[in-house]
VMD Tcl script that builds the backbone (N, CA, C; Angstrom):
set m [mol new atoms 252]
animate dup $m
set s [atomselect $m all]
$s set {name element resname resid chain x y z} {
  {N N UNK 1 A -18.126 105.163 -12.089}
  {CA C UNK 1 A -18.497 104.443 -13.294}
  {C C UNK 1 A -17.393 103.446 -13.620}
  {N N UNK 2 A -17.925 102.051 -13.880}
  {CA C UNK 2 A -16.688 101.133 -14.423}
  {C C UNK 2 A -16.060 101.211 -15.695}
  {N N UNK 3 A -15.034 100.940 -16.444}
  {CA C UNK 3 A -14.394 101.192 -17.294}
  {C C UNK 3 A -15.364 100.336 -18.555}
  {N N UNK 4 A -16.137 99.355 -18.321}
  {CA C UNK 4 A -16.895 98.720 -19.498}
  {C C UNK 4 A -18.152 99.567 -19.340}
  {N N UNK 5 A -18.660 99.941 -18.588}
  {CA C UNK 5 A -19.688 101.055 -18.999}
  {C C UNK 5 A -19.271 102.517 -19.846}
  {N N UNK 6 A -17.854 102.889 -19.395}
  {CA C UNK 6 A -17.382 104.413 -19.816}
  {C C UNK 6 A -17.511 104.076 -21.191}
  {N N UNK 7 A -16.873 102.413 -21.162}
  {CA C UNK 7 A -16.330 102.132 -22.940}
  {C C UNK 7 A -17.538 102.097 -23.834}
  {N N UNK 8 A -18.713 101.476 -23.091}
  {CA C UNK 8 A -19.953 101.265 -23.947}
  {C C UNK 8 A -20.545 102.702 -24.568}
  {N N UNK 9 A -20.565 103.699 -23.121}
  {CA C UNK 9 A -21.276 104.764 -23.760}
  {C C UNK 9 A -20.179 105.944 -24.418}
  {N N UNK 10 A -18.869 105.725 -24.586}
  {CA C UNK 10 A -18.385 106.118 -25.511}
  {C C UNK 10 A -18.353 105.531 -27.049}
  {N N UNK 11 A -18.662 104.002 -26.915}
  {CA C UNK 11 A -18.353 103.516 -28.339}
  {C C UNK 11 A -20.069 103.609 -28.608}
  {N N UNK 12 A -21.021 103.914 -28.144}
  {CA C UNK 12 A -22.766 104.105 -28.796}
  {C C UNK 12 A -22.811 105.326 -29.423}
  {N N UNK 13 A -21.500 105.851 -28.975}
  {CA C UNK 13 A -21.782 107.903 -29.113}
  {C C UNK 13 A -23.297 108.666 -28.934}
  {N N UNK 14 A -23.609 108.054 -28.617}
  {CA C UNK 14 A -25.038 108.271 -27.891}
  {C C UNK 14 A -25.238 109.656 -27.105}
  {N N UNK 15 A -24.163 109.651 -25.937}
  {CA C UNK 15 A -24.017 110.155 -24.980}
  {C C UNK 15 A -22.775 111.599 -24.829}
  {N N UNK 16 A -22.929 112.045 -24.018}
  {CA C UNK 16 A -21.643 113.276 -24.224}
  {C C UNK 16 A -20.547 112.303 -22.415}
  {N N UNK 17 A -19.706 111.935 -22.741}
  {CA C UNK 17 A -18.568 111.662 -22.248}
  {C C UNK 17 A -17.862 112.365 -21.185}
  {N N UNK 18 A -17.903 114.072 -21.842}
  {CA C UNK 18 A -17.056 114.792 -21.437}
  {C C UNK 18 A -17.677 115.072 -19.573}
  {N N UNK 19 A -18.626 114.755 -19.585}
  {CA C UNK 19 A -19.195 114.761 -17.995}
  {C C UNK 19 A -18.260 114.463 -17.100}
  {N N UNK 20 A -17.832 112.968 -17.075}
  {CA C UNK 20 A -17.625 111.543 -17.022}
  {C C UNK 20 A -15.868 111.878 -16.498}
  {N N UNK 21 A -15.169 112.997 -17.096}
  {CA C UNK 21 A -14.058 112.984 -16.870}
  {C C UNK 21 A -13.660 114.809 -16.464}
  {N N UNK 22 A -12.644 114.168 -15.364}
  {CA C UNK 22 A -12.156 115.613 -14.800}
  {C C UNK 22 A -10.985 116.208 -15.422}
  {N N UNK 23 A -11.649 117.596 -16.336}
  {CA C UNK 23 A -10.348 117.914 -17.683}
  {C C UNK 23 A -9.758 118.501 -16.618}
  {N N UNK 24 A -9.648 118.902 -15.711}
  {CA C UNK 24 A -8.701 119.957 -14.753}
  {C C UNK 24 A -7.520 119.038 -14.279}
  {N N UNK 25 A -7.434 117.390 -14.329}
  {CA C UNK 25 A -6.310 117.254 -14.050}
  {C C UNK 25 A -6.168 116.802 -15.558}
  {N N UNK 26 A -5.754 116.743 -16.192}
  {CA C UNK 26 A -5.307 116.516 -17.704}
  {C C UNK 26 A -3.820 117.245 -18.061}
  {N N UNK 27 A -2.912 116.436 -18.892}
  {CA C UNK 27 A -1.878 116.838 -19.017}
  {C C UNK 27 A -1.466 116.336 -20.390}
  {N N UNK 28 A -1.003 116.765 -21.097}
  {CA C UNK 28 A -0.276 116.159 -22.326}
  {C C UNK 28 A 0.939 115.939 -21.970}
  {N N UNK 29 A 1.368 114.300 -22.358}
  {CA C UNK 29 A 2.474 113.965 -21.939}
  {C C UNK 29 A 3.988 114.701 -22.871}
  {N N UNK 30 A 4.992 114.296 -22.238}
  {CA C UNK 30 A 6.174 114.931 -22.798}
  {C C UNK 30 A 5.771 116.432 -22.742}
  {N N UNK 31 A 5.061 117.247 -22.051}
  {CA C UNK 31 A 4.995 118.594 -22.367}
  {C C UNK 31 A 5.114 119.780 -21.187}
  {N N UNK 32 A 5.781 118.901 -20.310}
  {CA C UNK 32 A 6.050 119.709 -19.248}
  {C C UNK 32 A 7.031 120.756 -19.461}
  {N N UNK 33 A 6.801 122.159 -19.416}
  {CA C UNK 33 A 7.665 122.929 -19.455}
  {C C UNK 33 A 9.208 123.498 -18.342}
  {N N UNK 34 A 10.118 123.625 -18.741}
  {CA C UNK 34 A 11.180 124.201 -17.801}
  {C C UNK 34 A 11.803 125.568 -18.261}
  {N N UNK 35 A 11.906 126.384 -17.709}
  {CA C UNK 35 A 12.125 127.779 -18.600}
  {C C UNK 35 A 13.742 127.900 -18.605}
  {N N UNK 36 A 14.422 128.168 -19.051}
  {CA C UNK 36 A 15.673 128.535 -19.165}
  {C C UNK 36 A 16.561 129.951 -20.007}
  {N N UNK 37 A 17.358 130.494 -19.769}
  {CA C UNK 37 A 17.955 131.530 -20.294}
  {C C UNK 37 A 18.644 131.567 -21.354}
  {N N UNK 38 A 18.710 132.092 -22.363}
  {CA C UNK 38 A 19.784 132.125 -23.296}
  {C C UNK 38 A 20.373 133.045 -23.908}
  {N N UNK 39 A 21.482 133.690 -24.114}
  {CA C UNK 39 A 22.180 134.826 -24.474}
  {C C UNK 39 A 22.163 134.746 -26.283}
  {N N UNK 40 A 21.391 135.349 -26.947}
  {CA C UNK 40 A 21.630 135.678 -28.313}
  {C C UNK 40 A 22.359 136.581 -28.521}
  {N N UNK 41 A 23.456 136.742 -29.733}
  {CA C UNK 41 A 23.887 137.937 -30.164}
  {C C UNK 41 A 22.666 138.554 -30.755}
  {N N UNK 42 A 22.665 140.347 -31.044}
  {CA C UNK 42 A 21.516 141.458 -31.147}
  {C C UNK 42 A 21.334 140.994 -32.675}
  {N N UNK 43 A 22.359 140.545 -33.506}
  {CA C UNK 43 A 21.679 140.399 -35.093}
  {C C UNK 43 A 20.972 139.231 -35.342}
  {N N UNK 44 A 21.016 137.818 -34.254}
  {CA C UNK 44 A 20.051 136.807 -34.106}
  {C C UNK 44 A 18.818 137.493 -33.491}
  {N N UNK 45 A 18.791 138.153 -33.030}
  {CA C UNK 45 A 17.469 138.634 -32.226}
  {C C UNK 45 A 16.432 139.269 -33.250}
  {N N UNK 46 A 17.055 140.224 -33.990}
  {CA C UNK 46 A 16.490 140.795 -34.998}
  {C C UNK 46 A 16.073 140.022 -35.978}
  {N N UNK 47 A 16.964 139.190 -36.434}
  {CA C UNK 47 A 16.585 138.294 -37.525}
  {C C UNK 47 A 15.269 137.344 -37.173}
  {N N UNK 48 A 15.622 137.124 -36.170}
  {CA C UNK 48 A 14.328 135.781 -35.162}
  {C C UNK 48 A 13.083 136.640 -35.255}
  {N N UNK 49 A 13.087 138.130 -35.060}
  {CA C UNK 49 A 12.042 139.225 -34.799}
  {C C UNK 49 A 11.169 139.559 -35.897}
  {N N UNK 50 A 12.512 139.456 -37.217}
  {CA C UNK 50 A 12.096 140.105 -38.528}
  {C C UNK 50 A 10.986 138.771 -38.979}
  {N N UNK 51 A 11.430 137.313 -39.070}
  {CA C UNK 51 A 10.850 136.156 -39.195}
  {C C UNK 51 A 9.626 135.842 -38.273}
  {N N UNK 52 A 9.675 136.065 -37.257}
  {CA C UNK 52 A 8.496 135.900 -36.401}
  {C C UNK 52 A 7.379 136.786 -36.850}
  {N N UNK 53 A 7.849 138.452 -36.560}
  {CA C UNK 53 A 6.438 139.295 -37.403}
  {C C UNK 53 A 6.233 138.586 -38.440}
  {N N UNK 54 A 7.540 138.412 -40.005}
  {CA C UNK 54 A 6.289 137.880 -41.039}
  {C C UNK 54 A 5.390 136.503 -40.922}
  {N N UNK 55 A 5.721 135.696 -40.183}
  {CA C UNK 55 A 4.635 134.476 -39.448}
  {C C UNK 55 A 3.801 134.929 -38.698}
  {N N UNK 56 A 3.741 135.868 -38.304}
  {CA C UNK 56 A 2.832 136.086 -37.122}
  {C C UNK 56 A 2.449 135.858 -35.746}
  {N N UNK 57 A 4.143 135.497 -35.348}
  {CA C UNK 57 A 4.149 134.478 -34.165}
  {C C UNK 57 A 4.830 135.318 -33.194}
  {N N UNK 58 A 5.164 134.765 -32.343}
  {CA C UNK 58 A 6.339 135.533 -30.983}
  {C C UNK 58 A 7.713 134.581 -31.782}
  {N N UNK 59 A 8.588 135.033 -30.796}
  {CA C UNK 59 A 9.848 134.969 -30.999}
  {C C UNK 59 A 9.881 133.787 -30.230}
  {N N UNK 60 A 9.579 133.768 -29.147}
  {CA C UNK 60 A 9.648 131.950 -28.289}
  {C C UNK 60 A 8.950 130.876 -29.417}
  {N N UNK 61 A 7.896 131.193 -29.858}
  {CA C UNK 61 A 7.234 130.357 -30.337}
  {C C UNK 61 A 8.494 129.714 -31.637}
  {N N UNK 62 A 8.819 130.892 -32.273}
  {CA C UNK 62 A 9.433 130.781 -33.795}
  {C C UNK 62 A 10.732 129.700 -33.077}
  {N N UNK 63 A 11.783 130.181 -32.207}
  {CA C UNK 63 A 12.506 129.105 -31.732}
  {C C UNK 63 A 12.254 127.942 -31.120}
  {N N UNK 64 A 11.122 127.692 -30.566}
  {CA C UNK 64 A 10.768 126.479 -30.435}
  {C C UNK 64 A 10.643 125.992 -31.177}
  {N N UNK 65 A 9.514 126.115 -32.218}
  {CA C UNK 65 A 9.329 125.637 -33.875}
  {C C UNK 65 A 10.446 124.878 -34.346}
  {N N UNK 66 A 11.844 126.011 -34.433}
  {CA C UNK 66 A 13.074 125.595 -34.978}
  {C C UNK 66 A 13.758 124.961 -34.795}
  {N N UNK 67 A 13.653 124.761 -33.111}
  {CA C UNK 67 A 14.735 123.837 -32.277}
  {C C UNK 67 A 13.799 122.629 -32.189}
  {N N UNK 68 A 12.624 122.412 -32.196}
  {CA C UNK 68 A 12.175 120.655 -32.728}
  {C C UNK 68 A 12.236 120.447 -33.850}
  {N N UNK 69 A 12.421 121.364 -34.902}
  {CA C UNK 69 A 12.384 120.730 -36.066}
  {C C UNK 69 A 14.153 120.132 -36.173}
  {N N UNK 70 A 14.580 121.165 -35.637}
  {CA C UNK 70 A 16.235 120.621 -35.721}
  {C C UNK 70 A 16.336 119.081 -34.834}
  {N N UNK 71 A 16.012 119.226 -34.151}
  {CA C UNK 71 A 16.067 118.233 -32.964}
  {C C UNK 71 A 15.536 116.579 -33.494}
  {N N UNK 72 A 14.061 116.815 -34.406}
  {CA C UNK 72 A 13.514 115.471 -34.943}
  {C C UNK 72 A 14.627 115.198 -36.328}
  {N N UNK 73 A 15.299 116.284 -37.097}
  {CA C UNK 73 A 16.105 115.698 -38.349}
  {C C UNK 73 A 17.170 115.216 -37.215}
  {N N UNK 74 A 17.823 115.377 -36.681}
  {CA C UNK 74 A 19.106 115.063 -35.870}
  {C C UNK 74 A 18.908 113.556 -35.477}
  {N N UNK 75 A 17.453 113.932 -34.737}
  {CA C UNK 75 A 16.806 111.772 -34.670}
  {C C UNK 75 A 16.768 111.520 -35.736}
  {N N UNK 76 A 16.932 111.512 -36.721}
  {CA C UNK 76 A 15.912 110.773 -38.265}
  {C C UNK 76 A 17.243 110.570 -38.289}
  {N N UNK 77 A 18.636 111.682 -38.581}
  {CA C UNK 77 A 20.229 111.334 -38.859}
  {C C UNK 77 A 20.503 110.374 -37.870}
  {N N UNK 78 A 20.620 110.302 -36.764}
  {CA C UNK 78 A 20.829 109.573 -35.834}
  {C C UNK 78 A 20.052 108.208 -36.351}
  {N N UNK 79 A 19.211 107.927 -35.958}
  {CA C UNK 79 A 18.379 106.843 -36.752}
  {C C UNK 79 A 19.149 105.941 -37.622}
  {N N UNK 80 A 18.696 106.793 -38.840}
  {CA C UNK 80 A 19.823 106.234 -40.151}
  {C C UNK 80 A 21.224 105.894 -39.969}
  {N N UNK 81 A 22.083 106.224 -38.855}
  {CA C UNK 81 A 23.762 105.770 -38.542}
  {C C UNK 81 A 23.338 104.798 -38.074}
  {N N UNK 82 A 22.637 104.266 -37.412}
  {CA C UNK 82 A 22.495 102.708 -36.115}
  {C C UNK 82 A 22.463 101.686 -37.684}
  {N N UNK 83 A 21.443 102.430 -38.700}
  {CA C UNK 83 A 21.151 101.474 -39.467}
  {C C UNK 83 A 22.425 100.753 -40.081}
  {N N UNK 84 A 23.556 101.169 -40.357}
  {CA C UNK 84 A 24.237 101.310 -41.333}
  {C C UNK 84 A 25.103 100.533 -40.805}
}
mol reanalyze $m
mol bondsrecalc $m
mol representation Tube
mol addrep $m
């Protein structure tokens, strides 16, 4: 199918699309994973544990959470010094 036909019968919504494309190679960019190790002391572990049960999450999840949120203020600080 050419790209001005895909575009037509996606912009008529007429049609279902999802045929049309192979989700098995699909990737969200920036989201390639690499696993790595890290040594916590036992009262970070607990604490990460105690916080995760009351969210309802795993413990990977809760530090990931934490370490992008740290990671995007650090850009936003960073950011704001170039300005200045």
């Amino acid at each position: 199918m050419k790209a001005k036909e895909f575009d037509k019968k996606f912009d008529d919504g007429e049609e279902d699309i999802l045929e049309d494309l192979d989700l098995s190679t699909i990737k969200k960019p920036n989201q390639e994973q690499k696993r790595v190790n890290v040594d916590f002391p036992v009262w970070m572990i607990e604490s990460l544990d105690k916080e995760a049960g009351r969210l309802g999450v795993t413990r990977q999840s809760i530090i990931k959470v934490w370490l992008a949120e740290r990671i995007e203020q650090q850009a936003s600080v960073n950011k704001a010094m170039v300005r200045i």
